[in-house]
RODO-2510 file (C-alpha; in nm, 4 decimals, decimal comma):
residues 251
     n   res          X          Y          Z
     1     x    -1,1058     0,1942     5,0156
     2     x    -1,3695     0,0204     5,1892
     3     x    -1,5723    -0,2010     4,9207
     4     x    -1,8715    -0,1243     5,1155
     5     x    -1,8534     0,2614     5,0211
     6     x    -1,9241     0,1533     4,6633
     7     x    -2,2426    -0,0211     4,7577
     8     x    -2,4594     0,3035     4,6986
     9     x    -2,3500     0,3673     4,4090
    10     x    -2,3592     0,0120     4,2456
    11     x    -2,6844     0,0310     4,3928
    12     x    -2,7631     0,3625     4,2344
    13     x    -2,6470     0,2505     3,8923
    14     x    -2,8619    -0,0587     3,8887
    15     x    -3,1635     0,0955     3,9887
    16     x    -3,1253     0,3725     3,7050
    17     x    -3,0464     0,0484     3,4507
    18     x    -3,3795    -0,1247     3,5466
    19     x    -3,5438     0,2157     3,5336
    20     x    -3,4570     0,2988     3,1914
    21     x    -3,5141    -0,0629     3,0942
    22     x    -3,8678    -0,0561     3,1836
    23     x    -3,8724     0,2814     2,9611
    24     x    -3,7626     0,1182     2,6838
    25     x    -3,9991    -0,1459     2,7449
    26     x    -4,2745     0,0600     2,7653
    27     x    -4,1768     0,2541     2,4722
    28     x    -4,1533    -0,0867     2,2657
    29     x    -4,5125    -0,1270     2,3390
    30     x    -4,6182     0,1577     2,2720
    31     x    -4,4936     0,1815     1,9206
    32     x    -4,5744    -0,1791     1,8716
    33     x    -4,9418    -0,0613     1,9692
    34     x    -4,9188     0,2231     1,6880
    35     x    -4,7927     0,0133     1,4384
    36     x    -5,0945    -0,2303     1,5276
    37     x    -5,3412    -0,0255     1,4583
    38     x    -5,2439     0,1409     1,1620
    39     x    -5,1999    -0,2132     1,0024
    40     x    -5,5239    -0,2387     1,0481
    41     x    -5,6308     0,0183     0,7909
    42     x    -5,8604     0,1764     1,0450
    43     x    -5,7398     0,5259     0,9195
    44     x    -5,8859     0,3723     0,5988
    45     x    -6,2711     0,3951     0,7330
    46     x    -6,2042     0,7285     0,9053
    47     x    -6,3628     0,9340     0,5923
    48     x    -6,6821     1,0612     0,4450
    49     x    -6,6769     0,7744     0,1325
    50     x    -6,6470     0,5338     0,4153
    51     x    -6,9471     0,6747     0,6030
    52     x    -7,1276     0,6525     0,3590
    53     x    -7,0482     0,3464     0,2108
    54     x    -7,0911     0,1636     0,4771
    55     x    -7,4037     0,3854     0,6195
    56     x    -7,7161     0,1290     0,6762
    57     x    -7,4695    -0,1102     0,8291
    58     x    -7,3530     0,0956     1,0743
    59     x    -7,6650     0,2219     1,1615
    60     x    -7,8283    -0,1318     1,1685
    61     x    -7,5452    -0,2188     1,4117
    62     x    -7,6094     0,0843     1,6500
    63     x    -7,9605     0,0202     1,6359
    64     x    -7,9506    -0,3389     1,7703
    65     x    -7,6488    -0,2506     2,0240
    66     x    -7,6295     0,0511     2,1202
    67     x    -7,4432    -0,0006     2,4492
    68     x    -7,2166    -0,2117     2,2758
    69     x    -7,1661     0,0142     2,0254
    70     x    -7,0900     0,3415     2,2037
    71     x    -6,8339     0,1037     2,4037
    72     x    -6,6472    -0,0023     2,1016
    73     x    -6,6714     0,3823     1,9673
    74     x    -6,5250     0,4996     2,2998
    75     x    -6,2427     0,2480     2,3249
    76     x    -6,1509     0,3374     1,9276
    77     x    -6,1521     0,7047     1,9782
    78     x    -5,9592     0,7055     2,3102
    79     x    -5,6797     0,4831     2,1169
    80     x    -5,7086     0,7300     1,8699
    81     x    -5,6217     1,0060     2,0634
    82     x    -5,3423     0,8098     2,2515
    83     x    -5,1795     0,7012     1,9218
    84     x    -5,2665     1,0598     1,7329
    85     x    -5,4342     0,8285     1,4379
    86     x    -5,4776     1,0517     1,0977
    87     x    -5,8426     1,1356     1,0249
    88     x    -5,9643     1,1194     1,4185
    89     x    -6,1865     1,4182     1,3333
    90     x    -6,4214     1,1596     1,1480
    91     x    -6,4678     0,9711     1,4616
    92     x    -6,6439     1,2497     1,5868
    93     x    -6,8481     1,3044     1,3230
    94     x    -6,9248     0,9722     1,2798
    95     x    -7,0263     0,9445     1,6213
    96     x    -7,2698     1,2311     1,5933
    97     x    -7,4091     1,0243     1,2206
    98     x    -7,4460     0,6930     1,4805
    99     x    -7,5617     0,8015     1,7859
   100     x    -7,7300     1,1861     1,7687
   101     x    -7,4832     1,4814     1,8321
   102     x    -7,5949     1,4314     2,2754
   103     x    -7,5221     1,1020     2,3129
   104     x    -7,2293     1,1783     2,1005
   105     x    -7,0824     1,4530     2,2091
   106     x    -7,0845     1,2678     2,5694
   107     x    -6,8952     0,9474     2,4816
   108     x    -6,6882     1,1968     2,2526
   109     x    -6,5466     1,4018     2,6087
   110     x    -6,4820     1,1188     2,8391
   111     x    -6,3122     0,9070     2,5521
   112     x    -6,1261     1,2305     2,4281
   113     x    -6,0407     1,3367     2,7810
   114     x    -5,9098     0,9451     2,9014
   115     x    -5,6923     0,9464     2,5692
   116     x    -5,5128     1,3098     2,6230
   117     x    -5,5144     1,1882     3,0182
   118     x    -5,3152     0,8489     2,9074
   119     x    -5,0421     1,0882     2,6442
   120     x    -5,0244     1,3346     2,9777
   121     x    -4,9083     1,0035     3,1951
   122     x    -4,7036     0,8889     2,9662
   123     x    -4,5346     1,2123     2,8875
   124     x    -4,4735     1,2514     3,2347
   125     x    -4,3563     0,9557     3,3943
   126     x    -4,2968     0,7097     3,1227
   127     x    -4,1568     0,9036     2,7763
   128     x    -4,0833     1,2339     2,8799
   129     x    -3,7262     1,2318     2,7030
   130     x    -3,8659     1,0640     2,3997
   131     x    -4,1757     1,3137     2,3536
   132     x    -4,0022     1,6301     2,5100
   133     x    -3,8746     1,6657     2,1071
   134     x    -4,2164     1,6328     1,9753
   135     x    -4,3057     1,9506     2,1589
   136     x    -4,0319     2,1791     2,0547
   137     x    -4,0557     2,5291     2,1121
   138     x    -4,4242     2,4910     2,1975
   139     x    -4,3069     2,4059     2,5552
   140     x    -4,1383     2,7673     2,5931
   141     x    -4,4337     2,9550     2,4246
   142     x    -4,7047     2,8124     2,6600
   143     x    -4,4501     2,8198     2,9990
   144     x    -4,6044     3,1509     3,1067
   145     x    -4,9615     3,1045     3,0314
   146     x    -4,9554     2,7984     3,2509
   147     x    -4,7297     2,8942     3,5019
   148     x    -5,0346     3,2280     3,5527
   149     x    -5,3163     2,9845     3,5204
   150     x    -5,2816     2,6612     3,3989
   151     x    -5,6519     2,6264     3,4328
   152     x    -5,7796     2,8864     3,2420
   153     x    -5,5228     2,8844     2,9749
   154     x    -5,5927     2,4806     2,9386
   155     x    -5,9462     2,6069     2,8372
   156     x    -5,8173     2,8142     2,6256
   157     x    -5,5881     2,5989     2,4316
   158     x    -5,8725     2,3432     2,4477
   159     x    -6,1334     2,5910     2,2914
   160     x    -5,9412     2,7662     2,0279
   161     x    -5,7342     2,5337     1,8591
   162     x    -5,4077     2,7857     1,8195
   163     x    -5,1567     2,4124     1,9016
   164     x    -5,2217     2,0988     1,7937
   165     x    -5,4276     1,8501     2,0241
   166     x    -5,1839     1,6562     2,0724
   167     x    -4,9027     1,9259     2,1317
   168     x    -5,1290     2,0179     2,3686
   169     x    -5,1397     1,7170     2,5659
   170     x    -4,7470     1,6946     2,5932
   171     x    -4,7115     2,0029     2,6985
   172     x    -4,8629     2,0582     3,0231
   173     x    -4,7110     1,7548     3,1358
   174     x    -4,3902     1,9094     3,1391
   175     x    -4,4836     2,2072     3,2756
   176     x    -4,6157     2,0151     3,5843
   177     x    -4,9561     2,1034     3,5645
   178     x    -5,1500     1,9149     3,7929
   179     x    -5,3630     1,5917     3,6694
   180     x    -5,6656     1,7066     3,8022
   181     x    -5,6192     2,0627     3,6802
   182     x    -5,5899     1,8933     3,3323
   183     x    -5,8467     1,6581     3,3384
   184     x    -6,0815     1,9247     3,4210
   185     x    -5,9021     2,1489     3,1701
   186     x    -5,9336     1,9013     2,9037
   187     x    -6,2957     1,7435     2,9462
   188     x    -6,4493     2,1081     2,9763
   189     x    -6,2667     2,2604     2,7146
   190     x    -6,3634     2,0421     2,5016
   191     x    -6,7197     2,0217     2,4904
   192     x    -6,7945     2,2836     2,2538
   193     x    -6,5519     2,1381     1,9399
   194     x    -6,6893     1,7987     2,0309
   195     x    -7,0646     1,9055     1,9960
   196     x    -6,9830     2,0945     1,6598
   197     x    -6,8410     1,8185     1,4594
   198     x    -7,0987     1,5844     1,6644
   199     x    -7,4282     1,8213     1,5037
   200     x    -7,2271     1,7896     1,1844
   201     x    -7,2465     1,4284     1,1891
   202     x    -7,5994     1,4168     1,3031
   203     x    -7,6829     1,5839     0,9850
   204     x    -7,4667     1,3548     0,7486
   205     x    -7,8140     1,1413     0,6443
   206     x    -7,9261     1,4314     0,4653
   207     x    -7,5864     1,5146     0,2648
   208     x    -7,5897     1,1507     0,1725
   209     x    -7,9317     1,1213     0,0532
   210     x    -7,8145     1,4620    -0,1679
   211     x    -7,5345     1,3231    -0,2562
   212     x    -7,3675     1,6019    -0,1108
   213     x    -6,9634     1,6028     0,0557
   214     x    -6,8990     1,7714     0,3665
   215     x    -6,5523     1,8919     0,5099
   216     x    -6,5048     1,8363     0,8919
   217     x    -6,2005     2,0606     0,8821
   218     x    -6,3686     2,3473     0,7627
   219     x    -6,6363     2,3646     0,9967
   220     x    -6,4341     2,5026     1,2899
   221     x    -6,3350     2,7988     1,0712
   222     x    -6,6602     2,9082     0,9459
   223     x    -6,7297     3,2210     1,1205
   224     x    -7,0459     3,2012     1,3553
   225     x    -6,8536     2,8439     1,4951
   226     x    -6,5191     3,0404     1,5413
   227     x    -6,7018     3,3488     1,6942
   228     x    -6,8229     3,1516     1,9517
   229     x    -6,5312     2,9822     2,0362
   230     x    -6,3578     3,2931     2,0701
   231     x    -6,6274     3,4471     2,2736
   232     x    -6,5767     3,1115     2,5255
   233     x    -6,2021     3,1661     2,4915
   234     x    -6,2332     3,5124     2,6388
   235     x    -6,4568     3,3803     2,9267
   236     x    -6,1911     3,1473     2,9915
   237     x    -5,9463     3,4208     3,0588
   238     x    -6,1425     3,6038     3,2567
   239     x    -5,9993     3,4925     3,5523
   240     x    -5,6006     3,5914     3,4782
   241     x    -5,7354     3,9291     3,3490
   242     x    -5,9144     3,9742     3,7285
   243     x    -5,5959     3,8395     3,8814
   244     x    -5,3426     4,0809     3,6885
   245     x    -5,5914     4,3406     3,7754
   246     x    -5,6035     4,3186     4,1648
   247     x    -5,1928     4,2537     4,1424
   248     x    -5,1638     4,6052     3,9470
   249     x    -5,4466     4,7624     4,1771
   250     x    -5,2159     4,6196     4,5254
   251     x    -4,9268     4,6525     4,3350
***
């Protein structure tokens, strides 16, 4: 046998090696990133004692930065998203408290859409193996509604919180979605959640000074908020409903 034959396939071998080495490595970091920032005890300030414990501060802080401020929220929510931190939902409440449910809700979508952008990338070129388990079954019970219109059904998923966020970040990645489809997707779908729990926030002085509690969770699910998510939902399919239409009236 000619030793040159073999070549390719050494060749082959060694490029798989360094690929999966520079998975690993990535993955390394990745979970050393996690484990960084939960040591932190950030998930410790992500509540409504901590708001309000550490209220006049905060707002004193915003006050006399506010650039610098809605830069460090930004970077802290989109690592939050990345990293799926417990108790992200305050983040967006307390961005609303800090900065008025506008500004909020703006630095909420970019941050939120550049976090589920970075868990898309990763999914799909870097851990797609390691983070294909997280989805599970999910991946078969959205393959349809994506493969129709990945667009519309994006907003959907996006507006009407039937999956997990984060599910619903993996997911479309493996489904090969495109990037800009899910950007779009992702930063318009948003928008209404983000400016709900953003008007909560805005509103937090006045629980405080009534020494009142408020649940973040339960203000999706009260009924004029999930009406109206719904009724955006339904917009959002409008446009498989028209195509299955003109396919039935050609067919």
């Amino acid at each position: 046998m000619d030793p040159s034959e073999s070549e390719p396939q050494v060749s082959a071998a060694g490029t798989h090696q360094a690929g999966r080495g520079k998975r690993l490595a990535v993955l390394a970091v990745f979970v050393a990133a996690i484990a960084a920032l939960l040591s932190t005890g950030v998930q410790d300030y992500l509540s409504f004692d901590a708001l309000r414990e550490n209220r006049q501060d905060l707002l004193a802080f915003v006050a006399a930065n506010r650039i610098a401020a809605a830069a460090v929220f930004m970077a802290v929510y989109i690592a939050a998203v990345t990293f799926s931190v417990p108790g992200a939902v305050w983040l967006s409440v307390a961005g609303g408290f800090a900065f008025g449910a506008a500004a909020a809700t703006a630095c909420i979508v970019v941050a939120a859409t550049i976090g589920a952008t970075l868990v898309f990338l990763i999914a799909r070129y870097v851990l797609g193996d390691t983070l294909r388990s997280k989805a599970g079954g999910a991946i078969e019970r959205m393959r349809s509604g994506f493969q129709e219109n990945a667009f519309s059904y994006l907003l959907v998923l996006r507006l009407v919180p039937l999956f997990p966020f984060f599910i619903v970040n993996l997911v479309p990645a493996f489904l090969n979605v495109p990037l800009r489809t899910y950007i779009a997707g992702t930063a318009i779908g948003i928008i209404p959640g983000a400016f709900v729990y953003a008007l909560v926030g805005s509103g937090l002085g006045t629980v405080f000074d009534a020494g009142g509690n408020v649940d973040p969770g339960a203000v999706l699910v009260q009924p004029q908020v999930i009406g109206s998510l719904i009724g955006l939902a339904v917009l959002a399919l409008l446009p498989v409903v028209y195509k299955r239409f003109r396919s039935a009236r050609h067919g």
